[in-house]
C-alpha positions in Angstrom: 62.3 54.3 -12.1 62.3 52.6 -8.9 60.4 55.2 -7.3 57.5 54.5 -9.7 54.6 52.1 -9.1 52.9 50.5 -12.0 49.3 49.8 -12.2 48.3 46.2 -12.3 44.9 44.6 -12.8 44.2 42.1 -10.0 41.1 39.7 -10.3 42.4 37.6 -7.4 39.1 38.4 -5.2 36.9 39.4 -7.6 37.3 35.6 -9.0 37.5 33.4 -5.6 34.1 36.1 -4.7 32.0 34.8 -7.9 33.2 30.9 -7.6 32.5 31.1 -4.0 28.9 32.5 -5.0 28.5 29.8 -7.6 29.4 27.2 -5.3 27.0 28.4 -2.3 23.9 28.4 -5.4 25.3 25.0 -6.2 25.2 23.3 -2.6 21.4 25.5 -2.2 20.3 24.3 -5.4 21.3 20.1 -4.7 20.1 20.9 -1.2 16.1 22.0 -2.8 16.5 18.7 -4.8 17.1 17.0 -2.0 14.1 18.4 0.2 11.9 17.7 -2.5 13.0 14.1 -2.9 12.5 13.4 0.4 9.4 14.8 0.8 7.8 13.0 -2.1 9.5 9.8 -1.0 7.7 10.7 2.4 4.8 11.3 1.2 4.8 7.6 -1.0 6.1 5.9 2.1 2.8 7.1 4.3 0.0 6.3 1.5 2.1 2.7 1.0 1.7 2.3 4.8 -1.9 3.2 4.5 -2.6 0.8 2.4 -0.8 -2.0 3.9 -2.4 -1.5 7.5 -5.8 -1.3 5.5 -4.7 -4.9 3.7 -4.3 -6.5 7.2 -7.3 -4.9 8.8 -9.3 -6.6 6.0 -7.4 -9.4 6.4 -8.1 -9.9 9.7 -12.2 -9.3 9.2 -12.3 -11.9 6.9 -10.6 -14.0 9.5 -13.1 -13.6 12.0 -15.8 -14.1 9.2 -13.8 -17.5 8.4 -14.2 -18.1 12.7 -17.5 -17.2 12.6 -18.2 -19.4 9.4 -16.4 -22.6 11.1 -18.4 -22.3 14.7 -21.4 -22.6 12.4 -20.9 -25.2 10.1 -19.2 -27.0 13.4 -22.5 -26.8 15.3 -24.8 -27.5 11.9 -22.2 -30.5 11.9 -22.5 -31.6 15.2 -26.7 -31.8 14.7 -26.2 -35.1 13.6 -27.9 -33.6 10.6 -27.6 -35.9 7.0 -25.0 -34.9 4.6 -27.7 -33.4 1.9 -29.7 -31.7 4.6 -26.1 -30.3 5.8 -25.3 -28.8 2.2 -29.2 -27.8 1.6 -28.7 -26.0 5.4 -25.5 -24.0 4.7 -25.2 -23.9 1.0 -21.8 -25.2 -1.0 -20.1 -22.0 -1.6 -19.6 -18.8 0.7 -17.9 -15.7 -0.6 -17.0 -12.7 1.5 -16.6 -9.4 0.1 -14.5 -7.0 2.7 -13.3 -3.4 1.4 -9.9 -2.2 1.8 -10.4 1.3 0.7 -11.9 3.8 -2.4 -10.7 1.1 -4.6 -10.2 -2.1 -3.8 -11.7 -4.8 -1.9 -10.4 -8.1 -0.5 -12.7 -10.7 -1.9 -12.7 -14.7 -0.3 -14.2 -17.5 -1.3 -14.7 -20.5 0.6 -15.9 -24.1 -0.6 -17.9 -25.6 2.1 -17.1 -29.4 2.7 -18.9 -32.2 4.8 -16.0 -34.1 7.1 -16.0 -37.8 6.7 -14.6 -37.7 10.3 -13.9 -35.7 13.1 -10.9 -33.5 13.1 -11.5 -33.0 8.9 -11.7 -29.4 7.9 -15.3 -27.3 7.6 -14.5 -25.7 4.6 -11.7 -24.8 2.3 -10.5 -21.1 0.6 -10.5 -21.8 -2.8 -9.9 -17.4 -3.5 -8.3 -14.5 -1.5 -7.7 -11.7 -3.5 -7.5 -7.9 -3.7 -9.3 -6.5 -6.9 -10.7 -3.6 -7.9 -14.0 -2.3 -6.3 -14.5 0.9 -8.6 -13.0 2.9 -11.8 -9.7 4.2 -11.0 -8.9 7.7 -12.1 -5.5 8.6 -13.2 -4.1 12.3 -12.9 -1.9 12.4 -15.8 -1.2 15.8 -15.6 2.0 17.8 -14.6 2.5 19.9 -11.7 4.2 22.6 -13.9 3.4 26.5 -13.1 1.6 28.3 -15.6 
């Protein structure tokens, strides 16, 4: 009886060969999710960029329109021209319509003012906002295969 080998049923490497399979789909599978969160993350990060640089750019238009405005008002001022005849030259309201992008555009309005002395302010920004420019359209749909 010692001479004689039984049979045994080993699954010792056929089971460490399947969980080290499952385990290599797992790590591939987290890694995809990864990739693709990153990429879309990317992708939100460079249109929010976008956006913000377009923000400034009209931000610093208007600025130079606001420049602009003050060197004229400063030289209809300096006329010696009467208070009426200085509202009656350049108006009581300006409004400056600059646009950001598709969408939006950056919209300032400035009340003119007469100075009662020197040094007192040309005008005064009354509204500086961003608003809508045209129809937005939403893609509600799913990037699902068919």
């Amino acid at each position: 009886m010692a001479g004689k080998k039984t049979a045994e049923f080993s699954l010792n490497v056929g089971i460490s060969s399947i969980l080290f399979i499952f385990v290599i789909l797992c790590l591939v599978s987290f890694a995809i999710l990864s990739l693709s969160s990153a990429m879309s993350d990317w992708k939100l990060t460079s249109r929010v960029a976008d956006n913000t640089t377009a923000y400034y750019t009209a931000c610093n238009q208007a600025e130079e329109m606001l420049e602009g405005l003050d060197k004229t008002l400063s030289e209809v001022y300096e006329s010696g021209i009467s208070r009426t005849g200085y509202f009656e030259r350049v108006g009581k309201k300006q409004t400056f319509n600059i646009p950001i992008g598709e969408y939006q555009s950056l919209n300032v309005e400035v009340k003119i003012t007469y100075p009662e002395s020197a040094g007192e302010k040309f005008y005064e920004v009354t509204s500086w906002n961003v608003e809508a420019s045209a129809e937005m359209e939403f893609d509600e749909t799913l990037p699902v295969w068919k």
